[in-house]
MDAnalysis code that builds the backbone (N, CA, C; Angstrom):
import MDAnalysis as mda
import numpy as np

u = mda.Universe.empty(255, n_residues=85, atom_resindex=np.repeat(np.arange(85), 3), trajectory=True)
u.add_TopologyAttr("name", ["N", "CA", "C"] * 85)
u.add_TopologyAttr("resid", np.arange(1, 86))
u.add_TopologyAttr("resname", ["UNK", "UNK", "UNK", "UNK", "UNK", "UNK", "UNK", "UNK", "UNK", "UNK", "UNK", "UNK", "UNK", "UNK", "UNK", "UNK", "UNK", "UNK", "UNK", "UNK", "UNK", "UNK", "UNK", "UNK", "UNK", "UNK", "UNK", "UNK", "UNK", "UNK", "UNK", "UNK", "UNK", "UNK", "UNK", "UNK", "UNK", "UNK", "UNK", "UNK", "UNK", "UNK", "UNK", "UNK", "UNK", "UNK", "UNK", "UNK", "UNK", "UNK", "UNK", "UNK", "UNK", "UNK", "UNK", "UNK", "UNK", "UNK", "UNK", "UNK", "UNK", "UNK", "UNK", "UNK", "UNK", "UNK", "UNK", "UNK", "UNK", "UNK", "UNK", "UNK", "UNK", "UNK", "UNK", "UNK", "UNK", "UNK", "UNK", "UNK", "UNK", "UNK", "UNK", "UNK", "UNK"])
u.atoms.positions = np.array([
    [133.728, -143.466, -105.740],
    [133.827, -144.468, -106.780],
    [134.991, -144.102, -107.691],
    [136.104, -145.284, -108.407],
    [136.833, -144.765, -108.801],
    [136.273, -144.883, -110.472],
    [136.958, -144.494, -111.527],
    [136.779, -144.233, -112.567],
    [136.806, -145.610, -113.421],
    [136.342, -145.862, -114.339],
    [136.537, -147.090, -114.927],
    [136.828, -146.846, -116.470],
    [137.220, -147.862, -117.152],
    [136.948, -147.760, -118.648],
    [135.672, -148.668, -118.951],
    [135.060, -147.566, -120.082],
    [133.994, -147.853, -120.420],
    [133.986, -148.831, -122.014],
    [133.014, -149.064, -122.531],
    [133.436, -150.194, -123.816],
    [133.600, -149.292, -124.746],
    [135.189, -149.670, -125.670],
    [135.489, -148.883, -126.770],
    [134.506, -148.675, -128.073],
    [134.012, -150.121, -127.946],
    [133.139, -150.330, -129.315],
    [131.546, -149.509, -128.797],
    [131.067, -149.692, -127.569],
    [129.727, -149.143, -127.557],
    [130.329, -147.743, -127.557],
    [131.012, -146.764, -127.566],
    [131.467, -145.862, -127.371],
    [131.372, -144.879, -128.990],
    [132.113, -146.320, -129.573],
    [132.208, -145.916, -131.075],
    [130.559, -145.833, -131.888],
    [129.705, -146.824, -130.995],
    [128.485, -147.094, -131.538],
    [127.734, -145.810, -131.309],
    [127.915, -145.012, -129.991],
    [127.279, -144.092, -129.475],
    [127.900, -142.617, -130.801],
    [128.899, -142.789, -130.669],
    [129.463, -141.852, -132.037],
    [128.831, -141.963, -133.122],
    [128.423, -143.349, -133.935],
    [128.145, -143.415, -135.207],
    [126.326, -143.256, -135.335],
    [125.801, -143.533, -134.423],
    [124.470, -143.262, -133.950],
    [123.973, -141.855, -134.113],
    [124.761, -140.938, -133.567],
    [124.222, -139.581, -133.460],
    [124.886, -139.028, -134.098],
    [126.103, -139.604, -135.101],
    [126.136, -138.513, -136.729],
    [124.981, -139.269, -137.521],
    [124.569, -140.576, -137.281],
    [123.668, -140.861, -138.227],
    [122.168, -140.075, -138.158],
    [122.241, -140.044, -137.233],
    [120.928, -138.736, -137.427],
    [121.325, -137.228, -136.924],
    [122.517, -137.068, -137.612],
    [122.627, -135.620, -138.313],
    [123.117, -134.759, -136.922],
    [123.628, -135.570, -135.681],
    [123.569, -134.745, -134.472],
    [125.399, -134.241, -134.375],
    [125.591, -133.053, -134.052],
    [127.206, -133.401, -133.763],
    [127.663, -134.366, -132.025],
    [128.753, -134.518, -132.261],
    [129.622, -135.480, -131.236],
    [130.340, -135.023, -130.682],
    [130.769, -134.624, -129.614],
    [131.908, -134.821, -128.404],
    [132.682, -135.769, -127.747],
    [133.497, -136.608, -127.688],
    [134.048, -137.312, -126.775],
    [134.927, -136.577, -125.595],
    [134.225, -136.907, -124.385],
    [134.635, -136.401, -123.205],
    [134.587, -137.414, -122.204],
    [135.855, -136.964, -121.269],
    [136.349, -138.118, -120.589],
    [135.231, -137.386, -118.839],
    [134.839, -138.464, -118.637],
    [134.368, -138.429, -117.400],
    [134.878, -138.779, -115.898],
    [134.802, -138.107, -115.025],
    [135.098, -138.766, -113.585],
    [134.171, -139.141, -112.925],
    [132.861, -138.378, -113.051],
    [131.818, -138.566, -112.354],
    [131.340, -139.581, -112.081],
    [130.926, -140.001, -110.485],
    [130.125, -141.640, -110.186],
    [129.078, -141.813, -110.847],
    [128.928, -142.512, -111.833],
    [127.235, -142.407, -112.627],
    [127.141, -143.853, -112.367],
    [126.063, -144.160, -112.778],
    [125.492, -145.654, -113.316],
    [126.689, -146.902, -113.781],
    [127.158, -146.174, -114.603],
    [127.993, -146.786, -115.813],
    [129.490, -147.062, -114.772],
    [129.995, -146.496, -113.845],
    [130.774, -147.200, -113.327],
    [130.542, -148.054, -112.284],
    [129.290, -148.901, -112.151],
    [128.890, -149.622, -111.083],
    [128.466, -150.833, -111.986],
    [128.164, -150.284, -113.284],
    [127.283, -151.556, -114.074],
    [128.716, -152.156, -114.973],
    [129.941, -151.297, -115.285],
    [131.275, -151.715, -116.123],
    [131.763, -152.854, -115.142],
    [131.541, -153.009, -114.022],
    [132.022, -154.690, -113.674],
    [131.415, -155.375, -114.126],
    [130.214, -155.353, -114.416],
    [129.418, -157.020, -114.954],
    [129.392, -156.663, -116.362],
    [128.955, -155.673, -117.029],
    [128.322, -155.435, -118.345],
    [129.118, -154.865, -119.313],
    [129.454, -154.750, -120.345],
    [130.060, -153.378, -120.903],
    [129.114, -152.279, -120.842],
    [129.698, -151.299, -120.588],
    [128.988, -149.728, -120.578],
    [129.710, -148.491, -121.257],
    [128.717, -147.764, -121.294],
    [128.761, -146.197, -122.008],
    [127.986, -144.895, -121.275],
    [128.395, -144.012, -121.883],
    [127.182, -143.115, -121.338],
    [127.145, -141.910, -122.786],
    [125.737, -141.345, -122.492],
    [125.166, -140.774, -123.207],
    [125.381, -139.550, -123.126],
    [126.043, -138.333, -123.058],
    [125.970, -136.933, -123.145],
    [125.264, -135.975, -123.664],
    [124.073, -135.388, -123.104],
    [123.808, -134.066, -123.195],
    [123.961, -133.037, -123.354],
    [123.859, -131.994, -124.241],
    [124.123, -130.371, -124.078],
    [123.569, -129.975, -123.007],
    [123.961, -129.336, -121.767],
    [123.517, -128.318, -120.978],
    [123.939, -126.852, -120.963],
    [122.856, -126.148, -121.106],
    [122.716, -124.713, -121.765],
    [123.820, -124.128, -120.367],
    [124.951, -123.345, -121.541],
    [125.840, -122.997, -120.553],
    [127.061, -123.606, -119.814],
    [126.590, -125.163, -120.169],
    [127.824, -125.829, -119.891],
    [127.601, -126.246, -118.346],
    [126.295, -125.785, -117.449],
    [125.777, -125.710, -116.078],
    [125.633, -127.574, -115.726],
    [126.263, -127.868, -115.231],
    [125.956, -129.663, -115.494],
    [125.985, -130.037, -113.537],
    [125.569, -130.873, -112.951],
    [125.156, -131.252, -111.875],
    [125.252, -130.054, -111.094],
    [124.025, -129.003, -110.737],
    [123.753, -127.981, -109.989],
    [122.210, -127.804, -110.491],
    [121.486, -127.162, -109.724],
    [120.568, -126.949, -109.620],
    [120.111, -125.685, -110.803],
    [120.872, -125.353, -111.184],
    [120.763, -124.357, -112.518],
    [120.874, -124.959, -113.676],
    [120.767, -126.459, -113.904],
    [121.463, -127.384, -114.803],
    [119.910, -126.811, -115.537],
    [120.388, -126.426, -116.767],
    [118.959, -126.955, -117.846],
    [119.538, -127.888, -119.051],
    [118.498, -128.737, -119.736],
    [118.655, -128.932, -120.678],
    [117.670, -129.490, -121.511],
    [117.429, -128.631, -122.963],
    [116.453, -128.745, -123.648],
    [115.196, -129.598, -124.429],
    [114.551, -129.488, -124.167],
    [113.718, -130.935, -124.347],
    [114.063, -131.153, -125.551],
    [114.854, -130.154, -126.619],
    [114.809, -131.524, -128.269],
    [116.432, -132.131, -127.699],
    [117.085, -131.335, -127.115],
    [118.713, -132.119, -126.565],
    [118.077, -133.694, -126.138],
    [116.981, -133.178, -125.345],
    [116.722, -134.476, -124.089],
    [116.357, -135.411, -125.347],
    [115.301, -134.871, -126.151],
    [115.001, -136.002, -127.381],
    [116.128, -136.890, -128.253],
    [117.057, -135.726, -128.582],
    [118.177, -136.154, -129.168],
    [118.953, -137.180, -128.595],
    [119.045, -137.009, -126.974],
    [119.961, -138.108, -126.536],
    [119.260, -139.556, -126.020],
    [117.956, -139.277, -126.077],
    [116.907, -140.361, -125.941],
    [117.019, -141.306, -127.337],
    [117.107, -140.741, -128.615],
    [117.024, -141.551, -129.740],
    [118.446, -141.634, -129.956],
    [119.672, -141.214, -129.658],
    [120.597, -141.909, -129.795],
    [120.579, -143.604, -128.822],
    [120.291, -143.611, -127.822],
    [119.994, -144.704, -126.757],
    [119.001, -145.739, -127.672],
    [117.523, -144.918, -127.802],
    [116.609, -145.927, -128.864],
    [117.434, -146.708, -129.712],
    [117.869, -146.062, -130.325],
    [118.556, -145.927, -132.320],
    [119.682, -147.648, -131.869],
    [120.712, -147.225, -130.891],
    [121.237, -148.013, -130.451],
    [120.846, -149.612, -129.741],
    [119.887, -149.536, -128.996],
    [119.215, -150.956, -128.350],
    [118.665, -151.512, -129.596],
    [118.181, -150.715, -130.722],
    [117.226, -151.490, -131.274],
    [118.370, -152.450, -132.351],
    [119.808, -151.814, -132.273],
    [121.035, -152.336, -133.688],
    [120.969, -153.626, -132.391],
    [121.423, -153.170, -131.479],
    [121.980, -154.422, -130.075],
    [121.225, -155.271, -129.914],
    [119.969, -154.972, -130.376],
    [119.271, -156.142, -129.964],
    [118.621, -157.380, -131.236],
    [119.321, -156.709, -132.536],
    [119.273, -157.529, -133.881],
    [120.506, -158.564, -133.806],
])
């Protein structure tokens, strides 16, 4: 799959979401085939980033922490619920 651009503004939304509840931010550019470059032809899309302890990310040693997992769950919540007002 090749790489796509994802939506600038949900991008920015995903930023302002998780300083609003106090989380820090990364913007990192992705290659990886996920979801989000199959659904950016019809929809606008984003994706959500995780801390994985170590930096260990698609391998079988991948962990990542259930308050991370919480954290990036209520950035997603926090977000559908603005999108859908």
């Amino acid at each position: 799959m090749q790489s796509v651009a994802v939506a600038p503004n949900l991008i920015d939304r995903v930023e302002q979401t998780a300083l609003g509840l106090g989380l820090s931010v990364k913007r990192i550019p992705s290659g990886a085939g996920h979801d989000a470059g199959l659904i950016a032809a019809m929809a606008p899309s984003t994706m959500i980033f995780v801390p994985s302890v170590s930096g260990i990310s698609h391998n079988v040693d991948e962990y990542t922490t259930p308050e991370d997992l919480e954290n990036g769950a209520n950035v997603l919540l926090r977000m559908l619920l603005q999108l859908a007002m």
